[in-house]
SEBA-863701 format. One record per residue (C-alpha): y, x, z negated. Coordinates in pm, whole numbers, plus 50000, padded with zeros to 5 digits. Layout:
% SEBA-863701
LOKOL      y      x      z
LOKOL      Y      X      Z
...
***
This chain:
% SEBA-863701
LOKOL      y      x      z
LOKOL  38348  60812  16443
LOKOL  38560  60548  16612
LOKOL  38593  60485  16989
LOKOL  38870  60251  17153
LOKOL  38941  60198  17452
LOKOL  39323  60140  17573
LOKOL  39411  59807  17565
LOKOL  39767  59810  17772
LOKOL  39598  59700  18113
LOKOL  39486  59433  17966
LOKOL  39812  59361  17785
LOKOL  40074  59397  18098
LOKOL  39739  59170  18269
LOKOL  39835  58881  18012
LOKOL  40158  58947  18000
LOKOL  40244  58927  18367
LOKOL  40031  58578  18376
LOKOL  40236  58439  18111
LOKOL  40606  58542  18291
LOKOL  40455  58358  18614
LOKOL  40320  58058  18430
LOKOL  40649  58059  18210
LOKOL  40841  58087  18556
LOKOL  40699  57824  18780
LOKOL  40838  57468  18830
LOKOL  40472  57335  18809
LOKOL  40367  57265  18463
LOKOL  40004  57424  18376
LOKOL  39770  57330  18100
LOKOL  39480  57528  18028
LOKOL  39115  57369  17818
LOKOL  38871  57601  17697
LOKOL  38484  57514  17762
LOKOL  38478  57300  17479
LOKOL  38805  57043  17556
LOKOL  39039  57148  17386
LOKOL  39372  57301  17459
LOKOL  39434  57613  17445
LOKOL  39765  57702  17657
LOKOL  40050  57486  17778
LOKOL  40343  57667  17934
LOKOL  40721  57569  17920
LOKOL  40751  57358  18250
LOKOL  40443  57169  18077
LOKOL  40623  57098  17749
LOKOL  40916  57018  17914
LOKOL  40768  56753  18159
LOKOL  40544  56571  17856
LOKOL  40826  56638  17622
LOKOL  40607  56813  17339
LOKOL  40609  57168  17148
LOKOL  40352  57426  17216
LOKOL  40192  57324  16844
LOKOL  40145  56953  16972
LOKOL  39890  57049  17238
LOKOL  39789  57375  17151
LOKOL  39409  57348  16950
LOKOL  39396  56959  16978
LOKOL  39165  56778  17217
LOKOL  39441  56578  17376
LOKOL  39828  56522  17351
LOKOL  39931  56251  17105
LOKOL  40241  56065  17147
LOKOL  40242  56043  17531
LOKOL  40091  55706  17733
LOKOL  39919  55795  18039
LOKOL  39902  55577  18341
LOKOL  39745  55490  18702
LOKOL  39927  55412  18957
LOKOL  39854  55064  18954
LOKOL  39987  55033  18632
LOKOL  39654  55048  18420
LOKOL  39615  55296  18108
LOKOL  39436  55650  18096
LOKOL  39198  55690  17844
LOKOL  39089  56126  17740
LOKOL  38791  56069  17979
LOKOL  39034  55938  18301
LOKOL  39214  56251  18230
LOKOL  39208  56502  18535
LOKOL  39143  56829  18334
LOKOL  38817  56599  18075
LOKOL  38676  56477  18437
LOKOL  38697  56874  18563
LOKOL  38533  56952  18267
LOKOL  38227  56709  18262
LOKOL  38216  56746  18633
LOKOL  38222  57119  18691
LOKOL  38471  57091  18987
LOKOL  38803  57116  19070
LOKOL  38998  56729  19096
LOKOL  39302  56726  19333
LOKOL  39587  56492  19382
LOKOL  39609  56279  19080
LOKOL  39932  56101  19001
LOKOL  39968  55961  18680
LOKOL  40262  55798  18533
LOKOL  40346  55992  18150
LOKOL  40559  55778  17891
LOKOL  40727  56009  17633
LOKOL  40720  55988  17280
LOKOL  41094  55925  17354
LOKOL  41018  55646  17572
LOKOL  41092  55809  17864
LOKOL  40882  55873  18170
LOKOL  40801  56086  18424
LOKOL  40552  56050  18758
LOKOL  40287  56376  18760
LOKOL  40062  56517  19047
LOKOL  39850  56727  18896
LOKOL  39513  56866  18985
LOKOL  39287  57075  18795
LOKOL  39057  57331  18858
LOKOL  38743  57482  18620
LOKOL  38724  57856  18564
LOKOL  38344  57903  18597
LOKOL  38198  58132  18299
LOKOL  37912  58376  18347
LOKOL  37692  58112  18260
LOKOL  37762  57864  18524
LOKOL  37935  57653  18286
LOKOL  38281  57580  18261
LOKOL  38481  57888  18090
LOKOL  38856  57724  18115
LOKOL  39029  57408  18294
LOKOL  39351  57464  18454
LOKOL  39538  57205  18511
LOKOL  39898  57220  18678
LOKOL  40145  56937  18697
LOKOL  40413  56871  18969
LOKOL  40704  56642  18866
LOKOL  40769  56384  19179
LOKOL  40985  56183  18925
LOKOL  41261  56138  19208
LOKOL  41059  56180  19486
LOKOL  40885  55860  19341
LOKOL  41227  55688  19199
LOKOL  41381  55823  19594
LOKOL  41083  55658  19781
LOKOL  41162  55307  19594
LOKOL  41510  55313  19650
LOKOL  41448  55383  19991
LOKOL  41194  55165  19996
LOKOL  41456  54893  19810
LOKOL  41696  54988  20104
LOKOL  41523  54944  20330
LOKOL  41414  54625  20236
LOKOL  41784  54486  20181
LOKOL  41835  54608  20551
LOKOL  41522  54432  20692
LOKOL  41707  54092  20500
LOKOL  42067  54156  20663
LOKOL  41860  54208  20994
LOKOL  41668  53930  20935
LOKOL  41940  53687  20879
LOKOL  42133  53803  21157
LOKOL  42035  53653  21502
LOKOL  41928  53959  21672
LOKOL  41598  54098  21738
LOKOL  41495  54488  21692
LOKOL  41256  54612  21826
LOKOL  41078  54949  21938
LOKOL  40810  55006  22170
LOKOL  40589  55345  22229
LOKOL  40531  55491  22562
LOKOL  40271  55272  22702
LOKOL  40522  54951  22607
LOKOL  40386  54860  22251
LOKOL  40532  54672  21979
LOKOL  40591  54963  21725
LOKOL  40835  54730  21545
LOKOL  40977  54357  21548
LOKOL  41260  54226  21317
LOKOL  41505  54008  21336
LOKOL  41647  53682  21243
LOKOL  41637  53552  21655
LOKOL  41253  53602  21606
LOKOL  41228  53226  21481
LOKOL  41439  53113  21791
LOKOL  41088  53254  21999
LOKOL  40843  53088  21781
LOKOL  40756  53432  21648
LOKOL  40745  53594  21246
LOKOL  40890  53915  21164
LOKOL  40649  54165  21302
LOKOL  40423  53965  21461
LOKOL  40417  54113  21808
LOKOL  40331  54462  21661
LOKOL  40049  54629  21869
LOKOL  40077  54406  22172
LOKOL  40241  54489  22520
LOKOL  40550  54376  22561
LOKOL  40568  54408  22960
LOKOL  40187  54192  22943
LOKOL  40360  53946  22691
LOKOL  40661  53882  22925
LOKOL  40479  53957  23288
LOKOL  40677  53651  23389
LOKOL  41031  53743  23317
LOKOL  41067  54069  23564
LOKOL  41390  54137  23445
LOKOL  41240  54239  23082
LOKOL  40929  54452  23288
LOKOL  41226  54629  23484
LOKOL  41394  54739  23160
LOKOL  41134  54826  22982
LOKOL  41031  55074  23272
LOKOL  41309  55205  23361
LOKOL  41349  55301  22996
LOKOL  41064  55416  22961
LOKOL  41117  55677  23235
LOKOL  41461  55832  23029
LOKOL  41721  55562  23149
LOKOL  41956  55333  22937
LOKOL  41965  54989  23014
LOKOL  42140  54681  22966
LOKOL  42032  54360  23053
LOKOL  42089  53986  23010
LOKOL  41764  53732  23015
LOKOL  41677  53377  22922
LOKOL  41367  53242  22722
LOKOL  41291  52939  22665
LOKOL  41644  52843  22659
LOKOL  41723  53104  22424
LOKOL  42005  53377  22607
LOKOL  41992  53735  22487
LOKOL  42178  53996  22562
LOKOL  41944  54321  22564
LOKOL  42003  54683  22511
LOKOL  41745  54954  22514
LOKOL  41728  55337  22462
LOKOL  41478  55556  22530
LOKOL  41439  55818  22231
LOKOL  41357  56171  22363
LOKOL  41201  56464  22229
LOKOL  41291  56855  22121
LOKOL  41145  56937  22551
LOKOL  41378  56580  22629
LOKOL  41087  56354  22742
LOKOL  41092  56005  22602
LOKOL  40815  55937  22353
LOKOL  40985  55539  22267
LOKOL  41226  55308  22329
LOKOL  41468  55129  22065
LOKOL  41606  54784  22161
LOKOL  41843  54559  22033
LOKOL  41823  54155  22147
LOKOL  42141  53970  22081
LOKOL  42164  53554  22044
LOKOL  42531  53582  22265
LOKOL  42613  53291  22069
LOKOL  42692  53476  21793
LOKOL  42703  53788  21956
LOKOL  43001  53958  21893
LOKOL  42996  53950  21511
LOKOL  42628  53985  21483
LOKOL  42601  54276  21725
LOKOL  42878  54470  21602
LOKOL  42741  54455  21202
LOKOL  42379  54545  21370
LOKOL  42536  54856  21560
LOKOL  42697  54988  21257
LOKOL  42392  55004  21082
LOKOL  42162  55114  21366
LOKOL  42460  55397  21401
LOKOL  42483  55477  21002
LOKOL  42043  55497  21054
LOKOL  42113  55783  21290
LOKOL  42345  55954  21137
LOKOL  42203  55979  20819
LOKOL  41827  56046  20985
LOKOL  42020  56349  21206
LOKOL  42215  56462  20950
LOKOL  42125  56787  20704
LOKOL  42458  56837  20520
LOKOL  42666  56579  20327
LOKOL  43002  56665  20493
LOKOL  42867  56564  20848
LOKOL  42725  56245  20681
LOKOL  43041  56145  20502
LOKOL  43273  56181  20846
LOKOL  43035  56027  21080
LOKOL  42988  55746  20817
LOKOL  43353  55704  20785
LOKOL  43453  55706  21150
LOKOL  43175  55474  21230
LOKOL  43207  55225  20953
LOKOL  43563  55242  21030
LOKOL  43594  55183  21403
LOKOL  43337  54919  21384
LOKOL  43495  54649  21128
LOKOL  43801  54808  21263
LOKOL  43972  54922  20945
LOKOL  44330  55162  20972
LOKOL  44170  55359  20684
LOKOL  43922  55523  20500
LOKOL  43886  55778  20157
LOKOL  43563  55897  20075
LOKOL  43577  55987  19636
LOKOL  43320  56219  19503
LOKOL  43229  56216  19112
LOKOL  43252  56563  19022
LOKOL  43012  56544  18743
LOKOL  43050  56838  18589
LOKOL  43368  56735  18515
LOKOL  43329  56377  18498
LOKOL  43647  56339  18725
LOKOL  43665  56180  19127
LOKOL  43827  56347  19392
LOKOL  43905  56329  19712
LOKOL  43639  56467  19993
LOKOL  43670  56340  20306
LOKOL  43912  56077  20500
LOKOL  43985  55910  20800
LOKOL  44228  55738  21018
LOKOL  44267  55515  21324
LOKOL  44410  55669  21623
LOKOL  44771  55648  21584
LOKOL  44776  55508  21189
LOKOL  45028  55799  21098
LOKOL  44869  55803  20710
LOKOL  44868  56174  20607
LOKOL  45140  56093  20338
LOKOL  44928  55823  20238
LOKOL  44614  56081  20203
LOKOL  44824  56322  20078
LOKOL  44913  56121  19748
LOKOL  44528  56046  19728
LOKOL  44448  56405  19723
LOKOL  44718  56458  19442
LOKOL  44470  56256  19180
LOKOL  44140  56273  19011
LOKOL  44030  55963  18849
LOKOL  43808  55941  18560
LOKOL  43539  55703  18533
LOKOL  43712  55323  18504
LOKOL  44084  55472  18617
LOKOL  44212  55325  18969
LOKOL  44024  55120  19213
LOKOL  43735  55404  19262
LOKOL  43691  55452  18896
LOKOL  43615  55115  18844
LOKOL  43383  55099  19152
LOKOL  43230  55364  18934
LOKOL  43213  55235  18610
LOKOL  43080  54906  18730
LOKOL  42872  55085  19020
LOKOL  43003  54702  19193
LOKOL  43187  54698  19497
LOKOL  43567  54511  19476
LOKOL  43746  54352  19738
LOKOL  44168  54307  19707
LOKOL  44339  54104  19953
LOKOL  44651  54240  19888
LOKOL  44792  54554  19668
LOKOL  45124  54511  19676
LOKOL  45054  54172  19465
LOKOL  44765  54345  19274
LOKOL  44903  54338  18902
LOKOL  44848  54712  18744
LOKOL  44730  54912  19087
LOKOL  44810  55224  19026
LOKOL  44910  55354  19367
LOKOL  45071  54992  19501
LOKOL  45403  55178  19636
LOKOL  45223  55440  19816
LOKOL  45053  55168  19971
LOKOL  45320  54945  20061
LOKOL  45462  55276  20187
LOKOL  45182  55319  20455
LOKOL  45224  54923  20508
LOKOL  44821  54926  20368
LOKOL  44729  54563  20188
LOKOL  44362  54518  20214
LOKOL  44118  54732  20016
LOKOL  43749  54731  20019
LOKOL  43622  54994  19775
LOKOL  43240  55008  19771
LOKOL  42965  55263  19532
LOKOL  42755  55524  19704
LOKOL  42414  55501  19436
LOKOL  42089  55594  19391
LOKOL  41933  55403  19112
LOKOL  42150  55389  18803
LOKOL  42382  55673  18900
LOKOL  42708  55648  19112
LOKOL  42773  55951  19352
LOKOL  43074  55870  19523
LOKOL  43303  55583  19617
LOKOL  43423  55447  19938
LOKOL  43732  55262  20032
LOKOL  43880  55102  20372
LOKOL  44188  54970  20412
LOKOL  44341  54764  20647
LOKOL  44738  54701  20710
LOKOL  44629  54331  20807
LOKOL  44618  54116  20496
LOKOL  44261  53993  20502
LOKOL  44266  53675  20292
LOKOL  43893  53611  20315
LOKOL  43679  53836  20150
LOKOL  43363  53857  20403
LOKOL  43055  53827  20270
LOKOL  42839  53957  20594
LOKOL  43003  54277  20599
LOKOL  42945  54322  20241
LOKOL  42540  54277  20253
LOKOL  42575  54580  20564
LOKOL  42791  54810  20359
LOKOL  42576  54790  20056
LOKOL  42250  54850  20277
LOKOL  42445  55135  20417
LOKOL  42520  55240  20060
LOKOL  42195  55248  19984
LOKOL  42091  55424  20276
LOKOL  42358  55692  20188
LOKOL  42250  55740  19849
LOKOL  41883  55782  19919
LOKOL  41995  56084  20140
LOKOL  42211  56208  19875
LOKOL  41923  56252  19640
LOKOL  41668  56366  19854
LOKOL  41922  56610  19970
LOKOL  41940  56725  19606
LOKOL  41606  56692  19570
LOKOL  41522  56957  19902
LOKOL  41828  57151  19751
LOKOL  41614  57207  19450
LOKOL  41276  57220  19610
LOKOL  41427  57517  19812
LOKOL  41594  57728  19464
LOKOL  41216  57660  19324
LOKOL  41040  57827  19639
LOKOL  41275  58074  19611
LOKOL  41202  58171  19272
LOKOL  40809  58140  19350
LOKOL  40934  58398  19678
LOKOL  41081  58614  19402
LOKOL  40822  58640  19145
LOKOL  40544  58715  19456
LOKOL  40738  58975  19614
LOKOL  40831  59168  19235
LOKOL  40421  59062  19147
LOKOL  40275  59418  19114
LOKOL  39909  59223  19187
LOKOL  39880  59197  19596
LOKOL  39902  58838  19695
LOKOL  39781  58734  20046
LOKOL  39782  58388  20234
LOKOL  39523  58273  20473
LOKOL  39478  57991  20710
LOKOL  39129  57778  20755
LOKOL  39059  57993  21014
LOKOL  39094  58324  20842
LOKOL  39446  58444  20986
LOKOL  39699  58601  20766
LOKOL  39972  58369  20703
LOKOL  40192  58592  20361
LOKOL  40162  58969  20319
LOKOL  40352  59025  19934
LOKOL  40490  59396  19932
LOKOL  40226  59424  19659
LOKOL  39978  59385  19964
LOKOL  40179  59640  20145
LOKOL  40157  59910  19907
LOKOL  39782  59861  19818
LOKOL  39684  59857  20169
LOKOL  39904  60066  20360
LOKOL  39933  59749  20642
LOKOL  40345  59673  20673
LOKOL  40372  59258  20668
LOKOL  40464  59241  20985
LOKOL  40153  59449  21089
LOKOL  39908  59211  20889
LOKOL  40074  58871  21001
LOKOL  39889  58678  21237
LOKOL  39570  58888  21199
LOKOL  39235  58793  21041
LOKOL  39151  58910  20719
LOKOL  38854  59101  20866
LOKOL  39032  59311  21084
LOKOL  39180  59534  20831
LOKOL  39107  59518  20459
LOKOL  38760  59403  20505
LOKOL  38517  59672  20486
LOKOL  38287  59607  20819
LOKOL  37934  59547  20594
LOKOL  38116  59238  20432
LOKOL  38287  59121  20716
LOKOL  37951  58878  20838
LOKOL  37960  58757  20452
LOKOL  38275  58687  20493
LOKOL  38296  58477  20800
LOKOL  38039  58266  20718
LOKOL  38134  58203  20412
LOKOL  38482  58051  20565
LOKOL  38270  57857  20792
LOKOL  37992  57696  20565
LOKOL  38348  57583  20300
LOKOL  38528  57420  20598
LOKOL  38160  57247  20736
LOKOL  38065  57149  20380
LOKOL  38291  57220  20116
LOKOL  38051  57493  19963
LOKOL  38245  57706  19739
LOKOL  38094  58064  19727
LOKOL  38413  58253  19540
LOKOL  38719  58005  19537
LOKOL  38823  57967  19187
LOKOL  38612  58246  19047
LOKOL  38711  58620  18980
LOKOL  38491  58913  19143
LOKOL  38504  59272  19162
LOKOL  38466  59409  19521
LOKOL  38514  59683  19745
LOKOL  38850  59628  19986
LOKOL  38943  59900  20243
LOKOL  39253  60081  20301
LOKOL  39496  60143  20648
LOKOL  39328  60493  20633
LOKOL  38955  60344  20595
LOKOL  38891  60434  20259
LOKOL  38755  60183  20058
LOKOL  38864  60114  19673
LOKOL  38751  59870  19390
LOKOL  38959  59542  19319
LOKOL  38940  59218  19152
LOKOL  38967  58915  19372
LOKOL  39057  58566  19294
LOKOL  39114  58325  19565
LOKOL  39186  57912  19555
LOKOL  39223  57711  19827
LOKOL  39510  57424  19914
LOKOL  39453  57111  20152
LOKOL  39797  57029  20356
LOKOL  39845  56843  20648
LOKOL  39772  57150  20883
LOKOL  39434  57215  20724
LOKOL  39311  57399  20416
LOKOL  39546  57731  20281
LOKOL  39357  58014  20119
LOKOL  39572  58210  19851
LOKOL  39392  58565  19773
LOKOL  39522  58720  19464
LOKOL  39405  59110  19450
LOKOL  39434  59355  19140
LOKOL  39406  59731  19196
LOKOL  39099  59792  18942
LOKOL  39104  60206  19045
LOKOL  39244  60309  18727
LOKOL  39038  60046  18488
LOKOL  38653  60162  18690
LOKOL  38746  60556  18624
LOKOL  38835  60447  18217
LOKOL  38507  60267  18255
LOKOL  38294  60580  18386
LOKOL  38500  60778  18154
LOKOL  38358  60515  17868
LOKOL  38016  60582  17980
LOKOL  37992  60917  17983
LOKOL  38176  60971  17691
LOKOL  37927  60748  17483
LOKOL  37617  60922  17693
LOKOL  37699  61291  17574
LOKOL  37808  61090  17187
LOKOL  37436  60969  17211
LOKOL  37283  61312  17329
LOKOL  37465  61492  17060
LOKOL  37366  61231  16754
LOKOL  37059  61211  16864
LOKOL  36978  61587  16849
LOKOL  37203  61676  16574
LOKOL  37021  61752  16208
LOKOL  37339  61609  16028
LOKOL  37376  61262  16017
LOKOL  37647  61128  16206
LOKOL  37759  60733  16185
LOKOL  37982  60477  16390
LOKOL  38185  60220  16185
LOKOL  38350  59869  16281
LOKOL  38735  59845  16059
LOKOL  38583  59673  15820
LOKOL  38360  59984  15755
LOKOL  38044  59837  15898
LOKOL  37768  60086  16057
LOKOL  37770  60051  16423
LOKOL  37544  60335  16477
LOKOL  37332  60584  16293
LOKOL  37213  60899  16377
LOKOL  36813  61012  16346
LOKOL  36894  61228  16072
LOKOL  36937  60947  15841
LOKOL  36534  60936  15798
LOKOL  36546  61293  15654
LOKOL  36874  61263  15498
LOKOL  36893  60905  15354
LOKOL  36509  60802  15386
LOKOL  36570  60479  15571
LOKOL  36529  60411  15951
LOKOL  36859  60387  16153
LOKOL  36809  60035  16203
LOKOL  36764  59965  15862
LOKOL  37142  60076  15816
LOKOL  37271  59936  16110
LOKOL  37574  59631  15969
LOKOL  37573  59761  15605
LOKOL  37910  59839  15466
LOKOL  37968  60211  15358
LOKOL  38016  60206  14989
***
């Protein structure tokens, strides 16, 4: 006699894991108790750029090089999920840098956490990977950016500077610096209205900005004039929280403080900005007015179809050119065709002097048309790849190509292209929380978000239908106040508090079977697994909860059935037997002492011949 019990919960259980593992950006790697590996999904395989069979049963991935931050190698026992492993605890916000077997690389965050057996040992290691490839490769470039526009600052003699609300250096740049005595942020940290108590005019300013006002002053030091400018920065409730200011050598001063402008101006455009088209006019009107061009034509690379188009333009009051953008619109340009396309295929900017000399430009009538001669045409990147192309034209004949203006339009070009791919980058950030929002809300399991202090922060419709509270019922309430049955409630509580005192885990990371309790008060038996998430507001708890109704009934069901099996055999004169497949005794009745003369242990394993 055989008894099975149905495996399907267990089945859709696994199956439903695998979808969300499968559907995740994060790539997850699982170890058994022993090391080795024994699951990799596909975000995983795609982000170490191996096949399931490469990781799955070995005790680490060949092929790949793994390394610190600071550039020194990984060995298996630096790994995050071996370190997990020896140390019995979860290890959070590890970046390591992966080379491919291709040679390629990608930057990982990845954390792992152990799955704690019934023996207080180790069971699994998960292990989940974020790719922060670009947000790495966006921070350098911004980083490189920003250092090219600290160098045209610096050599420009101008100083900028910002102070906080009680009048402190928060930043101090500029090449007029040196005509003070004083280094590139030098004065950070120290009052400005103690460091210049003897010029009132610069105390005055730096008041009266202080208090919301815009002010413009001239002052003298040590010889040195400077024309000043400073703007109080305000708040979302319009109180200033710091002032911006902007010290011009007036010997220089026009030239200096017009390129300075422009890229104080592109700064706040792009930092205000959240969609490319109101980046691309703001960029072209300013750019525009302020080295006082007739004309500008923003091309986008359509790379999809490896074509450039028109996007955006511009004009001077009065220039009369919508003929002239009109036969821009008409053409794409592939990559290395016209002006742009060469921009692009050399991602180099190119100055002409003159177009209607310019042997083999393609558009020279249309030009001379529009009375246009000088062209500076100038790539939007971000690392090795070319976005879009820029050109300005003037109807003067500019002889001289100017080398000034082109160190501030390719620090603006930079800065442009850094928001272009962290734009993409949120763009896809945003799909791949949507997804995660999707899977959640179809997850059958209920899935419930908490905040350090025990408040309900998600409510998945799973939650909804197991507990009977509607999300917006259950937001903003603590845990305890409705599925909480009230003789756990104390456990609970101090539970939260001893983790966020300590760091004591009692349940995160484990799985339990507990009671919960319905909208209607009656209480029912689920699984519980619950992990918790440090951000910059505090820890997150995520609660994972499994309707086990169904699987405790099958279970009682179980036990009964094999209590009145066991009555039955054991009072029963014929001999009755349990085998395995293989045709192995798994039990034997009492009768097998009259009926075989051996003891029912004695048969217990044997194989029926």
């Amino acid at each position: 006699m055989r008894v099975e019990a149905d495996p399907r919960q267990g089945i859709d259980a696994a199956r439903l894991i695998r979808h969300v593992y499968d559907a995740v950006a994060c790539g997850i790697i699982v170890r058994d108790g022993g090391g080795t590996l024994v699951h990799a999904n596909d975000a995983a395989l795609r982000m170490f750029g191996a096949t399931r069979d490469q990781i799955v049963g070995q005790p680490l991935l060949g092929g790949v090089a793994r390394f610190r931050e600071d550039g020194t190698p990984l060995t298996r026992d630096d790994l995050v999920s071996v370190r997990a492993l020896r140390e019995k605890r979860a290890i959070r916000g590890e970046v390591t840098r992966v080379v491919r077997a291709d040679g390629t690389d990608v930057w990982l965050l990845g954390e792992a956490v152990p799955v704690m057996g019934a023996d207080g040992e180790p069971a699994l290691i998960v292990t989940s990977f974020m790719d922060v490839t670009a947000e790495r490769r966006a921070q350098a470039e911004q980083h490189e950016a920003e250092t090219r526009l600290r160098a045209a600052v610096a050599t420009s003699p101008v100083m900028l500077f910002v102070l906080d609300r009680d009048g402190r250096f928060l930043l101090s740049e500029g090449g007029a610096l040196k005509r003070l005595g004083l280094a590139p942020g030098e004065t950070i940290g120290r009052s400005a209205i103690e460091m210049y108590a003897n010029v009132p005019a610069i105390v005055w300013s730096i008041e009266r900005a202080l208090e919301g006002e815009a002010v413009k002053t001239k002052v003298d030091l040590g010889g040195v004039a400077f024309d000043v400018d400073y703007a109080p920065l305000r708040d979302a409730k319009g109180e200033t929280y710091s002032v911006v200011g902007l010290a011009v050598d007036v010997t220089e001063r026009s030239r200096a403080e017009r390129h300075l402008k422009t890229v104080h101006a592109v700064t706040r455009v792009i930092a205000g900005a959240s969609r490319h088209r109101d980046v691309r006019q703001e960029i072209l009107r300013t750019l525009g007015e302020s080295f006082r061009w007739d004309a500008a034509v923003f091309w986008r690379v359509d790379a999809a179809r490896n074509v450039m188009h028109v996007r955006e333009t511009w004009q001077s009051d009065g220039a009369g050119l919508d003929a002239w953008f009109a036969a821009c619109r008409s053409r794409e340009l592939r990559k290395g065709e016209g002006l742009p396309g060469r921009v692009w295929a050399s991602a180099t900017s190119a100055w002409i002097s003159d177009v209607s000399v310019e042997p083999g430009f393609t558009r020279a009538q249309a030009a001379t048309d529009a009375r246009l001669h000088t062209v500076l045409c100038f790539p939007i990147r971000h690392g090795d790849r070319v976005f879009a192309a820029i050109e300005f034209w003037s109807r003067e004949v500019r002889r001289e190509v100017d080398h000034d203006l082109f160190a501030v339009l390719e620090a603006v070009a930079d800065q442009i292209g850094g928001f272009v791919a962290r734009r993409t980058v949120q763009l896809q950030l945003q799909a791949s929380e949507a997804r995660l929002r999707g899977i959640i809300d179809s997850a059958l399991d209920a899935v419930v978000t908490l905040d350090e202090i025990g408040r309900i922060t998600e409510w998945s419709p799973g939650a909804e239908t197991l507990f009977g509270w509607t999300r917006e019922e259950a937001m903003g309430h603590r845990l305890t106040e409705n599925i909480i049955p009230e003789r756990y409630r104390g456990r609970h509580e101090a539970a939260l508090a001893r983790f966020l005192a300590t760091g004591e885990r009692t349940i995160l990371g484990r799985r339990i079977e507990i009671e919960a309790q319905h909208r209607d008060g009656h209480e029912l038996p689920v699984e519980l697994t619950v992990s918790a998430t440090r951000s910059e507001g505090g820890w997150v708890f995520s609660a994972f909860i499994r309707d086990i109704a169904d699987r405790k009934r099958m279970e009682d069901d179980l036990r009964s059935s094999e209590a009145r099996f066991r009555l039955l055999a054991e009072n029963s004169t014929d001999l009755i037997t349990r085998l395995d497949p293989d045709g192995r005794r798994l039990y034997v009745s009492p009768a097998a002492r009259t009926i075989l003369g051996y003891e029912p242990d004695e048969l217990l394993g044997t194989r029926v011949e």
